[in-house]
Phi, psi and omega in degrees: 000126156277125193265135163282139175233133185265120187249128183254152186253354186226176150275344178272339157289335177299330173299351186287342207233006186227139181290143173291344176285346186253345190286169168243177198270342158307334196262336196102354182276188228230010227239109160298127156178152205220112182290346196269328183273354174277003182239323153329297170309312198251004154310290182289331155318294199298340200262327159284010167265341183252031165247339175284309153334301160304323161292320147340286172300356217234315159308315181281322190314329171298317185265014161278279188319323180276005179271319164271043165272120155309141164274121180292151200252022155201187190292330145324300191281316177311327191276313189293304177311305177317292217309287172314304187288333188272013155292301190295326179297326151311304190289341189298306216274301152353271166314318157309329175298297176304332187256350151291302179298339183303324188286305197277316157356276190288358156302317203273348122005254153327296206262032170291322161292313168319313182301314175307326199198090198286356182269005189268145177250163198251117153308175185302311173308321165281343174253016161256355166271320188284342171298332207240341184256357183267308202301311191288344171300304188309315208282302198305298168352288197283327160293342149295317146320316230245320204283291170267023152267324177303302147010288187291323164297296178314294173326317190288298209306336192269338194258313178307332201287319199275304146335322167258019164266323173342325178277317188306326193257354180269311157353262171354282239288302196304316167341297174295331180281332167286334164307313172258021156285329172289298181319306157312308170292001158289310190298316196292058162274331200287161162229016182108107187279349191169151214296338179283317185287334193280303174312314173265354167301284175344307190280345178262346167295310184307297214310307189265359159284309180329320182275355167261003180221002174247164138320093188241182187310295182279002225260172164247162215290331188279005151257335161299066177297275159332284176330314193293313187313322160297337192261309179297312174333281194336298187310316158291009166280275184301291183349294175286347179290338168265034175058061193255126214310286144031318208310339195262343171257358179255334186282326150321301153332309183265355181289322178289350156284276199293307164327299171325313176273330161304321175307325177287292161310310164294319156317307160337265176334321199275332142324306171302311197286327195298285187324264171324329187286349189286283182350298165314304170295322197299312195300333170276300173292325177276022148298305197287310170320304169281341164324303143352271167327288170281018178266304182295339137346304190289298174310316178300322199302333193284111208280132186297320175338295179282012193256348180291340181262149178312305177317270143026286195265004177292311182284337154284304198293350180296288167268024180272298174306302143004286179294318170276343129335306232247340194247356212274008193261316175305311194294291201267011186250003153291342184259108186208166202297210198030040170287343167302305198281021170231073181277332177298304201289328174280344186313295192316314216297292204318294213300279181327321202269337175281322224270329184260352180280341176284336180301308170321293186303330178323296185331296179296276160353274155347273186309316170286352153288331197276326173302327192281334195256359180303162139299191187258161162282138164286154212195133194261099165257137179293134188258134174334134166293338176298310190327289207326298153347273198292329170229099205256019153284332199244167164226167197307345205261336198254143167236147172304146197295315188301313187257017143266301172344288172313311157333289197293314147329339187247295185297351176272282200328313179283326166301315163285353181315287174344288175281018170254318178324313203300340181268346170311292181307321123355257182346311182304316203284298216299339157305316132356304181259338172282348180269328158308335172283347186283305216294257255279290166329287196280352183286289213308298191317298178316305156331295176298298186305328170281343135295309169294347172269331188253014163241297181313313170282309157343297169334308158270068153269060227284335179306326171265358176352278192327315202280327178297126159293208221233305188298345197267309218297154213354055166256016177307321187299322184309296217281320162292338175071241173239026191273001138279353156301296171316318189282304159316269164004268209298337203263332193273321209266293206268356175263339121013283190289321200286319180305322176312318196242040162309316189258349162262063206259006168300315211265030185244344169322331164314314175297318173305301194301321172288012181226350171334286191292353178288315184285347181304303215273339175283317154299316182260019166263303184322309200271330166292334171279350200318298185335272178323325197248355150273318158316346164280316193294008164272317207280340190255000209277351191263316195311152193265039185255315183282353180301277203284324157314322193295332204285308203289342186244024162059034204286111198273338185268164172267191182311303182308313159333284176303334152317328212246341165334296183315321202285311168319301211287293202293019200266303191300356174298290188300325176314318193269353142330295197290319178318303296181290197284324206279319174263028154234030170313107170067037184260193198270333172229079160275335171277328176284354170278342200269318188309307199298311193301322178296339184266310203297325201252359130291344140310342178283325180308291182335295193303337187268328160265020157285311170294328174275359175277311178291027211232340196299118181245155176066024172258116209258017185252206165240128172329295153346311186267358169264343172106164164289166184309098206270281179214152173239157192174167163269108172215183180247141211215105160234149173271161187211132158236140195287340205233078176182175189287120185297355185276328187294312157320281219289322171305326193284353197266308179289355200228049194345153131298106195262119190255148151233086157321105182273098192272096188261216198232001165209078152136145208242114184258128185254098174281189164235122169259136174255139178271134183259144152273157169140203161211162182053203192305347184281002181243054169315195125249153184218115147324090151253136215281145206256259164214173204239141182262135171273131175296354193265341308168303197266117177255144216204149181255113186271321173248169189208144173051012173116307194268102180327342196250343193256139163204180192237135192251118158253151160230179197036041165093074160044022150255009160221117192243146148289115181235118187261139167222131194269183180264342179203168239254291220300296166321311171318323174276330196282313168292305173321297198294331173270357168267327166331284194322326224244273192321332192285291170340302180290309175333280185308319197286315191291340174299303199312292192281007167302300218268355183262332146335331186261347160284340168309320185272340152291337169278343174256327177291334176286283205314328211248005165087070168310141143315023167224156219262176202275334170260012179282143195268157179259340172225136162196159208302165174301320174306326216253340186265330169270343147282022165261151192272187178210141181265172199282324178310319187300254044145290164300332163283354178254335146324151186250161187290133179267356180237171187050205204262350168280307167318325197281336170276345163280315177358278179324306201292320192290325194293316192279329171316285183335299183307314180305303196280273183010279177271012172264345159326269173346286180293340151281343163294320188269009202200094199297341163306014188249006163303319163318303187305308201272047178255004184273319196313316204280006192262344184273156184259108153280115180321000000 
């Protein structure tokens, strides 16, 4: 193709050939334009056309990557993915931001002449920039739309996603937690051993649907079960009502949420409802029971005596009938339903009711024999000269042999009938206390393991380390004491032993004497650490270590309760002893049940005076070395001393001393009581100690001033004397009598060595060739040996020698005599009983 080229030589030739309006002004036309700003113009066109290209690519690659974005499967990464995208869908929108306004810039840019000049017309070049920058404006627009509708679809879909892992996983919770509301409402299988035990059963069940089915201010999501579970429905309810991608998985879940809890509930009721009809039956049964009790009562109550006369035995049958009217209403309204699940309990209530309505008929039987066999009353009518006649065998004063025989015969029968029911009613009862004394034993036992596992071991726990407090930490033994000792003893030994003398329960008094002295030493290490292990448990006792055990064995008392069990336990021994001997009278072992008992409660004594001995402050011997323990006690105490200042007597006669005596088996201790604050063992009492008297020492007075409650402990010849005043006349004999006892005591011991001295001294008088001959008696008094004559012959032999080895042995023999009346001199001074002794002095032969 050939182009013509024109060479022009002017500008006015140029004008021939291009219109001047197309010319610029540089040219001579007449046409605005300015190449720097038209290059200007297509630089910011183009660089907002590749920012627009970019954003475009930039946009879709995002929204490529959230359409293959996995949704995540649990609530963290769902929560981190949301995060993460609406930041970048942020820097997106940004960026978006920016190249719109650079395009709106470079619009009012272009239309800047125009604005300026509404006549003004835009060349060709300005409306293909403003025609290329509305487009690219128009392109960014549609891309922005497009962005953020999808945006919004992804968005919904990542927030349905992070709901439904929320539902999903608060699911998981309530799920678990109504498993384990079943499961806890599994444990409520018992219904109760008795109407008190069913009755806290009950209460603890209401106490635990409340805390699963209500609301509270304060509550935690694990308690509000039910609730939640109603709620959680709901919620997945509105999920689907909002279109939720979801909808096939979330509509099971709540259908299985509302089963469940209905489910859950209705156990609840039918627990409740069980629980009550139990309650109702126990309450039916311990009626009966006791019915039962007093019937036998009743039989034991009637005296065979009065049942021999008609009257007598008309009015037992009377109230015998009586009584079983009256209870016979009782008797059938125990058979009432859920009679299956206590079929062992109601069987015992039936047996029992059979076992005593057959004693009742025995009874009745009986009593219509004693009744059936009186006679008409005999009436002393003067008898007819005809009897005489007509039986010239008999006489008025004589009756026939055969029907008093018989007579008397029916009344001895029926009379042992009698007594043999009453020891049947007897048996029952002792059986009676021995199976309350078995239950109460393994009840005890049972108890004692549940303290060492759920407190005592809790302890060597590392899980529970933390939770011990500072004052607690390697304190068990303190806090527990010997109490696994105790448990072993009762659970290896003694219910063992006890279990034995089931069918026997006259004969378990045996058991106590073969284990007294085991249970002594054990009982009374337990109660001597008591002190101590309640003082740790007052500093500690708050701490959430005894909290959180008391919560796991679900315990309504706290710990010190249980601590006080042992102490409860040797108490309740004697109760059911004395119970047990009153309904074993003239069985084969009532003296060992009389024994047991006496042994029982000298342990409660020992222990009670152990506690109080170890209580004892400021005494600087040993405790140990005084003998045993006698007696303890409280008195008003004045002194009188020969060698002090009379004011000081005469004040001390006015001014009591309030003392607590220790009475040992070598010394007598005069203490001070002191009072602890507090309660129960923390108001302990403690003792200091004053000073101590030697039983060897001492002599007493039984009455003093006068007064029945007052006597006097004195020493050293009445110079230093005690006038003791007991709280009532009866203590007062009771201590006289146990300082007798101790003085008596002593008394025999100083004979034994009385005699055996005189036998030493007679073994030196034979040795050294004594005056006295082989049928000569050895002792008689002195007066009688000095009125007897002596030949000249007695009289040189008994003289001592003055050469050889018989002087030296009279020596001796005068040294040991001398050394004997020494000391009992010595010992009558400090100890006026030893005047009874020295009358053994006159009896000795001196050389």
């Amino acid at each position: 193709m050939k182009v013509p080229v024109i060479m022009l030589s002017s500008i006015t030739e140029l004008h021939s050939y291009i219109d001047r309006t197309q010319l610029t002004q540089e040219l001579g036309g007449t046409q605005e334009y300015c190449h720097e700003k038209w290059i200007s113009h297509r630089t910011a066109i183009e660089g907002f056309a590749l920012m627009v290209k970019k954003t475009a690519q930039t946009l879709q690659s995002f929204g490529t990557e959230l359409a293959e974005t996995e949704l995540p499967n649990d609530i963290q990464a769902t929560t981190t993915l949301l995060g993460t995208h609406t930041s970048k869908k942020s820097k997106m929108k940004e960026d978006l931001m920016v190249a719109l306004g650079q395009g709106s810039r470079l619009l009012e840019s272009i239309n800047e002449p125009v604005v300026r000049d509404p006549d003004h017309n835009m060349n060709q070049d300005e409306l293909e920039n403003l025609a290329t920058v509305q487009r690219l404006l128009s392109q960014l627009d549609e891309t922005e739309r497009a962005f953020d509708e999808f945006w919004v679809r992804h968005q919904t879909k990542l927030e349905q996603c992070l709901q439904l892992r929320h539902f999903e996983h608060n699911y998981r919770e309530v799920r678990a937690l109504l498993d384990q509301v079943s499961e806890k409402l599994a444990t409520f299988s018992e219904v109760g051993v008795s109407p008190a035990h069913a009755d806290h059963i009950f209460r603890e069940l209401t106490t635990y649907e409340e805390k699963i089915c209500l609301s509270h201010a304060h509550s935690t999501p694990a308690v509000e079960v039910l609730d939640r579970s109603v709620a959680l429905a709901r919620e997945g309810d509105e999920l689907i009502q909002n279109s939720h991608y979801a909808e096939d998985s979330i509509q099971p879940k709540c259908s299985e949420l509302r089963a469940v809890s209905e489910e859950v509930s209705s156990t609840l009721r039918a627990k409740k409802d069980l629980l009550l009809k139990a309650m109702e039956l126990h309450h039916n049964l311990e009626r009966a029971l006791k019915w039962c009790d007093d019937g036998i009562y009743l039989l034991a109550s009637q005296p065979v005596d009065k049942c021999q006369s008609h009257e007598g035995a008309e009015s037992a049958l009377q109230e015998l009938e009586r009584y079983l009217d009256s209870a016979e209403t009782k008797i059938q309204h125990a058979d009432l339903s859920l009679i299956f699940v206590y079929q062992d309990q109601v069987e015992k209530v039936f047996q029992k009711q059979v076992s005593m309505q057959e004693m009742f008929d025995k009874r009745r039987v009986s009593l219509k024999k004693l009744a059936a066999k009186q006679t008409r009353p005999v009436q002393p009518v003067a008898p007819r000269p005809e009897a005489f006649i007509k039986s010239p065998l008999t006489s008025p004063g004589q009756s026939s042999p055969g029907s008093t025989g018989q007579l008397q015969n029916g009344g001895s029968n029926s009379r042992h009938a009698s007594l043999s029911e009453e020891e049947e009613n007897l048996a029952v009862l002792r059986r009676h206390v021995m199976n309350e004394l078995l239950e109460t034993e393994r009840a005890y036992v049972e108890e004692l393991l549940c303290v060492l596992q759920g407190y005592a071991s809790e302890m060597d726990n590392p899980a529970m380390a933390h939770l011990i407090p500072a004052p607690l930490q390697n304190k068990k033994e303190v806090l527990f004491g010997n109490m696994p000792e105790i448990y072993h003893f009762h659970k290896r030994t003694f219910l063992r032993e006890l279990e034995q003398y089931t069918d026997c329960p006259e004969l378990v008094g045996r058991c106590f004497l073969e284990r007294v002295s085991e249970c002594f030493e054990i009982y009374e290490k337990y109660c001597q650490n008591k002190p101590r292990s309640e003082s740790l448990w007052r500093q500690c006792s708050d701490c959430a270590f005894f909290q959180e055990c008391q919560k796991k064995l679900e315990h309504k008392l706290g710990l010190d309760s249980y601590l006080l069990k042992p102490v409860q336990r040797i108490t309740k021994y004697q109760l059911l002893l004395k119970e047990l001997l009153k309904y074993s009278k003239g069985c084969e072992g009532t003296d060992d049940l009389q024994e047991a008992l006496s042994s029982i409660l000298g342990i409660l004594k020992a222990v009670n005076d152990s506690m109080h001995l170890i209580a004892i402050t400021g005494y600087e011997g040993n405790l140990s070395e005084l003998g045993r323990l006698l007696m303890q006690g409280s008195f008003s105490v004045w002194t009188e001393h020969k060698k002090g200042h009379a004011k000081v007597k005469d004040l001390a006669r006015f001014k009591p001393m309030q003392r607590h005596l220790f009475l040992h088996e070598k010394a007598l201790l005069f203490c001070k009581r002191r009072e602890e604050n507090g309660e129960g063992y923390e108001k302990a009492p403690s003792y200091s100690f004053k000073q101590s008297l030697n039983m060897s020492a001492v002599g007493i007075t039984e009455n003093a001033k006068g007064d029945n409650k007052k006597f006097e402990i004195w020493c050293n010849s009445r110079e230093e004397v005690y006038i003791v005043q007991a709280p009532t006349a009866e203590v007062k004999t009771t201590w006289v009598n146990e300082i007798r006892k101790v003085l008596t005591t002593q008394l025999e011991a100083c004979k034994e060595v009385v005699e055996a001295l005189k036998l030493k001294a007679l073994y030196f008088s034979f040795c050294s060739g004594s005056p006295f001959k082989s049928g000569q008696k050895s002792f008689k008094k002195t007066d009688e040996k000095k009125a007897e004559p002596c030949s000249p012959d007695a009289n040189s032999s008994s003289s001592p020698k003055l050469t050889g080895k018989g002087q030296l042995r009279d020596q001796n023999i005068k040294g040991t005599d001398i050394t004997f009346l020494f000391f009992f001199c010595f010992f009558f001074f400090f100890n006026k009983s030893a005047l009874i002794i020295l009358h053994f002095l006159i009896h000795l032969p001196l050389s």
